[in-house]
C-alpha positions, 0 to 999 in steps of 0.5 A: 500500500503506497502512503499518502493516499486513501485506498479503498478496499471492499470486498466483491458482493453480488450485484444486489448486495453492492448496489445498496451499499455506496463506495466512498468518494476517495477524494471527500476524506483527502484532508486526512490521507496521511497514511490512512486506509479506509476500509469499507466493510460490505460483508466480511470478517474485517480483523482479519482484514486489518491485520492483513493491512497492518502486517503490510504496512505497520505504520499505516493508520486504519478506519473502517466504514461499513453501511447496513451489514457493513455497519454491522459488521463494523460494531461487531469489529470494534468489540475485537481486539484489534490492532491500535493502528485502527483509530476510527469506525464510522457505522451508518445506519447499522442493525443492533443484532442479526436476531433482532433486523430478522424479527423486524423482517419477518414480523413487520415485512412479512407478517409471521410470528418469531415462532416457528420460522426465526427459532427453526431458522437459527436452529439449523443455523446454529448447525451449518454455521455454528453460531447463534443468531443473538449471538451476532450482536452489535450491542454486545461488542459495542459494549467492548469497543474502545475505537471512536466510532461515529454512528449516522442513520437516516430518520426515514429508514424503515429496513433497519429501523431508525430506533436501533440508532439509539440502541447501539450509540447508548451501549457503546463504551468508545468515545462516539458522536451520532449523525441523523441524517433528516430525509433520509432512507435506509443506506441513503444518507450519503446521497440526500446530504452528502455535504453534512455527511462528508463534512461530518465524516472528515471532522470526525476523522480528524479528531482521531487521525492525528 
């Protein structure tokens, strides 16, 4: 990785997957690109990808930036013990945990009860998978998290409930801000106001880059 400059990594998703979830503009965070990388977290196992990172370049500071799953995925990487070249976290419109957004779904989306379907579910996941839904919980490891994140939700976002923004900035143990985003669907709060969301995100990582 040369210094000096934003990379951006994400991992390649199916065409569904990646067209909800915005790549950021490399250019909107030049004010801090003084060895940084920004990782954005669409749907993997970010430690492993951090230590990757570090292991090529010890010196290179790290943020990570995930939207919805990659929200999620981003919560649930801050309660990791993490290398302490990650210095800031953004998780915009992020779910508190994998049980709760399947509940929302298929009790609001799709009008069915918990019980069967989300029991027999985590069930047979619990035996591919080898974990539990409720286990897979932002909340938990936000709990746990010691990197400075700044959450940001979209007020008008019914796919992952705009509660759950409370839910996870109240929990988190880190040093933390929040940005709601007025207008705002669910993964669309770049593009309603990008000039306060980027404006937001640069001053953010300003506090903790240097």
């Amino acid at each position: 990785f040369e210094e000096n400059k934003v990379v951006n990594q994400v991992e390649k998703q199916d065409n569904a997957i990646n067209s909800a979830i915005p790549i950021v503009d490399t250019n909107s965070i030049n004010n801090v690109s003084n060895s940084v990388e920004q990782v954005n977290v669409v749907n993997t196992n970010a430690v492993p990808l951090n230590n990757q990172i570090v292991n090529n370049n010890p010196n290179v500071k790290i943020l990570i930036h995930g939207v919805s799953m990659g929200a999620a995925t981003t919560m649930m990487a801050t309660g990791e013990d993490l290398p302490e070249n990650v210095k800031v976290a953004v998780a915009d419109c992020g779910f508190t945990s994998v049980w709760d957004i399947f509940s929302n779904k298929i009790t609001n989306s799709f009008k069915m009860h918990e019980f069967p379907m989300l029991y027999s579910a985590n069930t047979v996941n619990k035996l591919y998978s080898g974990f539990d839904f409720k286990e897979a919980s932002s909340i938990e490891q936000l709990k746990k998290s010691k990197t400075p994140t700044l959450f940001i939700h979209g007020d008008l976002d019914s796919f992952v409930p705009f509660e759950m923004l409370d839910k996870v900035y109240q929990v988190a143990s880190c040093e933390k801000e929040k940005l709601v985003i007025k207008g705002a669907a669910h993964a669309a709060s770049s593009g309603v106001n990008p000039n306060l969301y980027w404006e937001t995100v640069d001053e953010f990582i300003e506090k903790y880059i240097y």
